[in-house]
C-alpha positions in Angstrom: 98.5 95.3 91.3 95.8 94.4 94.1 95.7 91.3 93.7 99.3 90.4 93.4 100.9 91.0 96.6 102.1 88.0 97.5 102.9 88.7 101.0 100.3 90.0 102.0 99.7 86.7 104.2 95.9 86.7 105.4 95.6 90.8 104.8 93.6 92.5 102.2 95.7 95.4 100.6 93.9 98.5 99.6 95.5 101.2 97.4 97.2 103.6 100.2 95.8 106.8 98.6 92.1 105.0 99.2 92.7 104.8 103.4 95.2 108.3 104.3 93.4 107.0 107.7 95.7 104.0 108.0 99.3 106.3 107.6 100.7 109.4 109.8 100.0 112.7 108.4 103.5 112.9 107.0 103.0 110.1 105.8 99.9 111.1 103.6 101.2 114.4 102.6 103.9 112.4 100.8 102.2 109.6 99.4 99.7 112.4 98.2 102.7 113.7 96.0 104.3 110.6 95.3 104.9 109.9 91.4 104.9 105.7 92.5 102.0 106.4 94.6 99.6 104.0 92.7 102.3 101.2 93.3 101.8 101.4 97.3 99.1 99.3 99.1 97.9 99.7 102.7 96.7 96.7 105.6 94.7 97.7 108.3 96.4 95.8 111.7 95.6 95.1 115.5 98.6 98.3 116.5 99.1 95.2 119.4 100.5 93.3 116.4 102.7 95.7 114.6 105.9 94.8 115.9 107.0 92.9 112.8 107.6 89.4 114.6 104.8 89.5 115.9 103.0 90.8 113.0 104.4 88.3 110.3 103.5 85.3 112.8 100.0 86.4 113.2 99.0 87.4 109.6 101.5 85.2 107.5 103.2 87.5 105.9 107.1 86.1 105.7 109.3 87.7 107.9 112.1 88.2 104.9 109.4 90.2 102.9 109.9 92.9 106.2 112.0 96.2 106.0 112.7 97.8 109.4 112.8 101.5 109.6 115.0 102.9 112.4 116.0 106.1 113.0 119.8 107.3 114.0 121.3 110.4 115.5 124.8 111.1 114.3 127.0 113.8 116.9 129.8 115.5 116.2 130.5 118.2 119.1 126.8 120.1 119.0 125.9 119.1 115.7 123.3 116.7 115.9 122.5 114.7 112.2 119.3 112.4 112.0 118.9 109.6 109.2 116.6 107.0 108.6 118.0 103.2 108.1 116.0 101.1 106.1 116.8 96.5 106.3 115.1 94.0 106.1 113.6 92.3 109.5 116.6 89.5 109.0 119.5 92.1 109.3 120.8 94.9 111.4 121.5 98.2 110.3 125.5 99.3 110.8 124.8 102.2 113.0 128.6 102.3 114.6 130.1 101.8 111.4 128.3 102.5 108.1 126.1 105.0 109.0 128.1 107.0 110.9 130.9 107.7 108.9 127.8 108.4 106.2 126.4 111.0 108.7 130.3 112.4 109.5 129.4 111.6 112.6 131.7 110.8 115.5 129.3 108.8 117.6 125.8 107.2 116.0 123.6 105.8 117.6 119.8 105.2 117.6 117.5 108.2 118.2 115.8 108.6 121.7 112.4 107.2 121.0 111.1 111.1 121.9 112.9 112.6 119.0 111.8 110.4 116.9 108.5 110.3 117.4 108.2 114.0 117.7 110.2 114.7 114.4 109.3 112.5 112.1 105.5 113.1 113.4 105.1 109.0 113.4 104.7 106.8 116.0 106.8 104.5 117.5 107.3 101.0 116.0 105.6 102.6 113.1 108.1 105.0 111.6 108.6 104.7 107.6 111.0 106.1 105.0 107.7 107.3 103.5 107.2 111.0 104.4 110.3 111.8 106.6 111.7 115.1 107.1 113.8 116.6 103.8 116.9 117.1 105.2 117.5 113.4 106.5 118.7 110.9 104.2 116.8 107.8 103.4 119.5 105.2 103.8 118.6 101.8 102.1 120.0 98.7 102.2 121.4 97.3 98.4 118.6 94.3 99.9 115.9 96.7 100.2 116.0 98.6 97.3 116.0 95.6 94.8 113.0 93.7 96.9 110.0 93.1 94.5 107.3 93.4 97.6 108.0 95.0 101.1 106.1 95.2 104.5 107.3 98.6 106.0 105.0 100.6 108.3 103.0 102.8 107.8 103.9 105.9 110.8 101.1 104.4 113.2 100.8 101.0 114.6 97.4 100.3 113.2 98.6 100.2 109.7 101.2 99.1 107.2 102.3 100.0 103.7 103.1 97.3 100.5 105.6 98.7 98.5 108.0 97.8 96.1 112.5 98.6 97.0 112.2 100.4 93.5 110.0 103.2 94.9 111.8 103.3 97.8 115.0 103.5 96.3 113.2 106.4 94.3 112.0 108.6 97.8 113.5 112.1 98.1 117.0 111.7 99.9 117.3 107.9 98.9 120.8 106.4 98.6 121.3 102.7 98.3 124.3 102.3 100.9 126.2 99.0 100.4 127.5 97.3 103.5 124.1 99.0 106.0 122.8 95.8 106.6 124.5 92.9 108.3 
């Protein structure tokens, strides 16, 4: 499959279970375990370039072939429920809406960039569906899970994963939503 990524742009993709060095701990520890794990590829970046505009502009991948992953926090009174939105680069996810009737939530919004960071174990502007904590659901867009080839990161900014939406859609706590992305 090396030699088939198609938007890859000027990148060289490894198999990810070759460089654990270019993902987040969490990250690894799940790929390590993953039953699709031979179908994801890692690029090694400049972390100045891992915002994905910037990213896709400087390495030619196309900016449609891009999956954002962003993280909400759904309240209702105390109770605090965290979930990761997946879209592509082109949409927005439906945080007031979708996801937070989804999380039972009465207010959604995104996560402070702290708890994020701190409990997913990623960094910022490099958090992925890949390796997130069990108990949040991996919310994909209908877009996302059917997209041969995705650009997602790869939880740090020097790095990012090549995967397929199938695996994705196959991730522990996956659920295509219809109507996330808009």
């Amino acid at each position: 499959m090396w030699g088939v990524w198609t938007i890859a742009g000027s990148l060289k993709p490894v198999p990810a279970l070759d460089r654990l060095d270019l993902v987040a701990e969490p990250v690894a520890a799940a790929l390590r375990s993953l039953p699709d794990a031979g179908r994801v590829a890692v690029v090694e970046i400049d972390p100045e370039l891992a915002d994905t505009a910037e990213f896709c502009a400087h390495y030619g991948s196309p900016l449609e072939a891009s999956a954002n992953c962003v993280v909400v926090a759904g309240r209702r009174g105390d109770a605090v429920r965290y979930a990761a939105c997946v879209v592509l680069a082109t949409t927005r996810a439906d945080v007031n809406g979708v996801v937070r009737r989804r999380l039972d939530a009465r207010k959604a919004s995104f996560a402070p960039m702290d708890d994020a960071v701190s409990l997913s174990g990623m960094a910022y502007g490099g958090i992925t569906p890949v390796g997130l904590p069990a108990d949040w659901p991996v919310l994909l867009s209908p877009e996302v899970a059917a997209a041969p080839e995705l650009v997602i990161g790869s939880g740090v900014r020097g790095g990012k994963l090549l995967v397929p939406g199938e695996v994705l859609a196959k991730l522990p706590g996956a659920e295509v939503v219809e109507g996330l992305a808009r």
